[in-house]
C-alpha positions in Angstrom: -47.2 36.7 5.4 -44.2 38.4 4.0 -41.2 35.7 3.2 -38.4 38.2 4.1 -40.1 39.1 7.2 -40.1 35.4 8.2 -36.4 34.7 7.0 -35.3 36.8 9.1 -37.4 35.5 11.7 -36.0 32.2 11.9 -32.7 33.1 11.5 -32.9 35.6 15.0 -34.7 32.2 16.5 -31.6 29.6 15.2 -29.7 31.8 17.0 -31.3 32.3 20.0 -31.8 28.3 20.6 -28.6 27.4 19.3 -27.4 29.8 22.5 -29.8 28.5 25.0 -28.9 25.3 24.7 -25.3 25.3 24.3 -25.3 27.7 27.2 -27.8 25.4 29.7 -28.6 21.8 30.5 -32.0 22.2 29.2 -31.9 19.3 26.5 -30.6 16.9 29.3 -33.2 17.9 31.8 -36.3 17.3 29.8 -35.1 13.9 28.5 -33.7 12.7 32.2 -37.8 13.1 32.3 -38.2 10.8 29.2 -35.7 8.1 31.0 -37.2 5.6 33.9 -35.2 4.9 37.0 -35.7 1.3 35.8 -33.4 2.7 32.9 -35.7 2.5 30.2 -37.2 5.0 28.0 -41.2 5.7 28.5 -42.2 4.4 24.9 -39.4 2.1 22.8 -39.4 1.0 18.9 -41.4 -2.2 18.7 -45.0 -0.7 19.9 -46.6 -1.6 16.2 -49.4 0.9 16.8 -47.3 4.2 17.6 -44.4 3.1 15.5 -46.8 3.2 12.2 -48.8 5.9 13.4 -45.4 8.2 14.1 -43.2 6.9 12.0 -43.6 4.8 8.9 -46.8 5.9 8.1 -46.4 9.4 9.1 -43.8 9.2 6.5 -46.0 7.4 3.6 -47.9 10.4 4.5 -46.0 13.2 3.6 -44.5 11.2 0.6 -48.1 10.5 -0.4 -49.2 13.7 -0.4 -46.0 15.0 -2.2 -47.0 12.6 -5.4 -50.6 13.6 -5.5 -49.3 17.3 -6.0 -46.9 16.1 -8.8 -49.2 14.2 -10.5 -51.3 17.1 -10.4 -49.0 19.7 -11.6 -48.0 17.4 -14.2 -51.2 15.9 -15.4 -53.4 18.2 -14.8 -51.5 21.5 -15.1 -54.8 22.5 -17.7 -57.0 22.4 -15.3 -58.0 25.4 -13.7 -58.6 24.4 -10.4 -54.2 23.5 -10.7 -53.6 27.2 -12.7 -55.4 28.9 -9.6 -53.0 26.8 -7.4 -49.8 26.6 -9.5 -47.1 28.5 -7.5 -48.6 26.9 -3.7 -47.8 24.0 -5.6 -44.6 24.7 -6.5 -43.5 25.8 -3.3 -44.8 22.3 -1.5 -43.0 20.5 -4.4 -39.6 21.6 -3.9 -39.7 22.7 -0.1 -40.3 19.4 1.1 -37.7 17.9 -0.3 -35.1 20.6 -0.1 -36.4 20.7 4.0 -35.6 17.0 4.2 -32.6 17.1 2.3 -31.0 19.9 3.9 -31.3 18.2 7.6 -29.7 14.8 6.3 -27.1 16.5 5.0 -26.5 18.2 8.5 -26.9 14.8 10.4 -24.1 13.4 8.2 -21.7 16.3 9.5 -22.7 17.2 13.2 -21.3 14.1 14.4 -23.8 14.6 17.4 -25.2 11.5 19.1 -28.5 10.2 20.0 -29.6 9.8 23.8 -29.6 6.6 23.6 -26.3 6.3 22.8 -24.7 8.5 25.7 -23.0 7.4 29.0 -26.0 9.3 30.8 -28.5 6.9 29.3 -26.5 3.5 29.2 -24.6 4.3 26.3 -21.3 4.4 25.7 -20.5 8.0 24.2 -20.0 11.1 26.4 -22.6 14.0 26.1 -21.2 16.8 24.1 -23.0 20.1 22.6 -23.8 21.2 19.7 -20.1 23.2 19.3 -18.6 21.0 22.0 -15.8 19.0 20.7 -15.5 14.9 22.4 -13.1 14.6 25.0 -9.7 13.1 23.8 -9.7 9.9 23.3 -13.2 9.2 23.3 -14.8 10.4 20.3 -17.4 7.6 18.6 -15.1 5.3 16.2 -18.5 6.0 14.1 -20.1 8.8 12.5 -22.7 10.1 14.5 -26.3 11.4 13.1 -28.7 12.6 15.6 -29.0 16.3 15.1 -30.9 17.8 13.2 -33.9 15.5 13.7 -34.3 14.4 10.6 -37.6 12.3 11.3 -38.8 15.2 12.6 -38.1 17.0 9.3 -40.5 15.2 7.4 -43.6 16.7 9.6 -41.9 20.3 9.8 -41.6 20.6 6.4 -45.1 20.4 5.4 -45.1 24.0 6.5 -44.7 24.6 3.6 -48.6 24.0 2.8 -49.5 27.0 4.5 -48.5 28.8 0.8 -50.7 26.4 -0.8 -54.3 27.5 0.2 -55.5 31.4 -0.5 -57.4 31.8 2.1 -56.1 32.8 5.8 -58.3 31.0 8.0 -57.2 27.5 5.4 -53.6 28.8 5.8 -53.6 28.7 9.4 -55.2 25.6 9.3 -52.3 24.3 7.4 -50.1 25.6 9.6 -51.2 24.0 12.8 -51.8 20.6 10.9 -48.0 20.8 9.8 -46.5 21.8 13.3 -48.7 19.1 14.8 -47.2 16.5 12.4 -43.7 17.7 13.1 -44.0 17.9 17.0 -45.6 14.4 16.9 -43.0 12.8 15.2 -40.3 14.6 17.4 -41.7 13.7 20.3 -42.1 10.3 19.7 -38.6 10.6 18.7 -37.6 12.0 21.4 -39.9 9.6 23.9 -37.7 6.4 22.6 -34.3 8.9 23.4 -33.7 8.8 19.3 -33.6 12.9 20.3 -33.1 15.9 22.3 -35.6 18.5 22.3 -33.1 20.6 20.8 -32.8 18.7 17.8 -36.4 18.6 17.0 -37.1 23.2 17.8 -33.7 23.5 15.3 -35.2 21.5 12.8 -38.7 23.1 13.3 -37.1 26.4 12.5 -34.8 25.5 9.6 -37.9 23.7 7.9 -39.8 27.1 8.0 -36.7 29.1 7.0 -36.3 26.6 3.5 -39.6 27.2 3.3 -39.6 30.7 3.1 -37.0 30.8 1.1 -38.4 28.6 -1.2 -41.7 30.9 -0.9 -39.5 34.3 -1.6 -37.9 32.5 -4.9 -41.0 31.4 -6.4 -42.8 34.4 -5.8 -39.9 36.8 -7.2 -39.9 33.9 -10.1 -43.6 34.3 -10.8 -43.6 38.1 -10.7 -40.7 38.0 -13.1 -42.3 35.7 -15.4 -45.7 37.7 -15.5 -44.2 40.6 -16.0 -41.9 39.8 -19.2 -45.5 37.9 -20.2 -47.2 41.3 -20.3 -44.1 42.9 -22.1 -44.2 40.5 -24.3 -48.7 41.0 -25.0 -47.9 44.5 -25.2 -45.1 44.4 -27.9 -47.3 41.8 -30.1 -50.8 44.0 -29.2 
């Protein structure tokens, strides 16, 4: 799978959703779906089972699996099993975190609000879009962080395991264990109205653009390093 290919990918498909749903009511018609007329949401925050399965252990998870690879690449690095594996690792390494990282710092400045939080749903803040501004007077009296869904983030970025295996049936593999994580967690998310389904198919595709990114830079970085290695053999030889 070509990087660049992919970039540009997921930058035509930002675009597009970004447009579809600031142009329709297609994030409030799938939650109205989420919301009882009883005016509760279908699943809420104190079922034990779900709420470990989808949220604080999905999260041990990913974290987890993010150490093993350090210790790995840090204690291991000899071994060759790790050299044949090095720059998959890499690219896990620093694209989960960057994935993560960039959403959070987008929650902190969309000012967007969760459903659960909106007049709509019993809340007390009025719906606005992504590139809406609040009507006067009655914009939050606290920052707002609902969008990107940064739970959601956490299961979308382990897309970037689908650089770590060589193989393209594995890859694929890894690919639909990462978006099955990510829509998991979103939709759970999305089930207590913590989201819109908006939230959770932007961060979907900005988790596979940073990771594509990271991919392109890694692989330009390991080209450029082999090749001055070479230089460097031939000069000596």
């Amino acid at each position: 799978m070509n990087p660049i290919k992919q970039i540009l990918w997921s930058i035509l498909a930002l675009f597009v959703l970004l447009l579809c749903f600031e142009k329709t009511n297609l994030d409030l018609l799938v939650q109205d779906v989420f919301y009882s007329s009883s005016q509760q949401w279908i699943l809420d925050t104190t079922h034990p089972v779900l709420h470990f399965l989808l949220y604080d252990g999905a999260k041990a998870a990913v974290i987890g699996w993010e150490l093993l690879l350090l210790i790995a690449l840090v204690f291991f690095r000899k071994k060759a099993i790790v050299k044949a594996y090095r720059q998959g690792i890499t690219i896990v390494l620093i694209a989960i975190p960057l994935s993560v990282g960039v959403v959070s710092v987008l929650k902190n400045s969309t000012n967007i609000a969760c459903p659960y939080a909106l007049t709509r749903y019993g809340g007390d803040i009025p719906y606005v879009r992504i590139f809406d501004h609040y009507p006067e007077g009655q914009r939050p009296q606290k920052q707002q962080r609902c969008f990107p869904a940064g739970h959601a983030s956490a299961g979308f970025a382990l897309l970037a395991l689908y650089y770590l295996p060589k193989t393209r049936r594995r890859k694929n593999q890894f690919l639909a264990l990462a978006l099955g994580a990510g829509t998991a967690m979103g939709t759970y998310k999305m089930l207590v109205g913590h989201h819109f389904i908006s939230h959770t198919l932007i961060t979907m595709v900005l988790c596979w653009l940073k990771v594509n990114i990271v991919a392109l830079c890694t692989q330009r970085f390991s080209s450029l390093e082999n090749s001055e290695y070479t230089a460097i053999n031939n000069q000596t030889g």
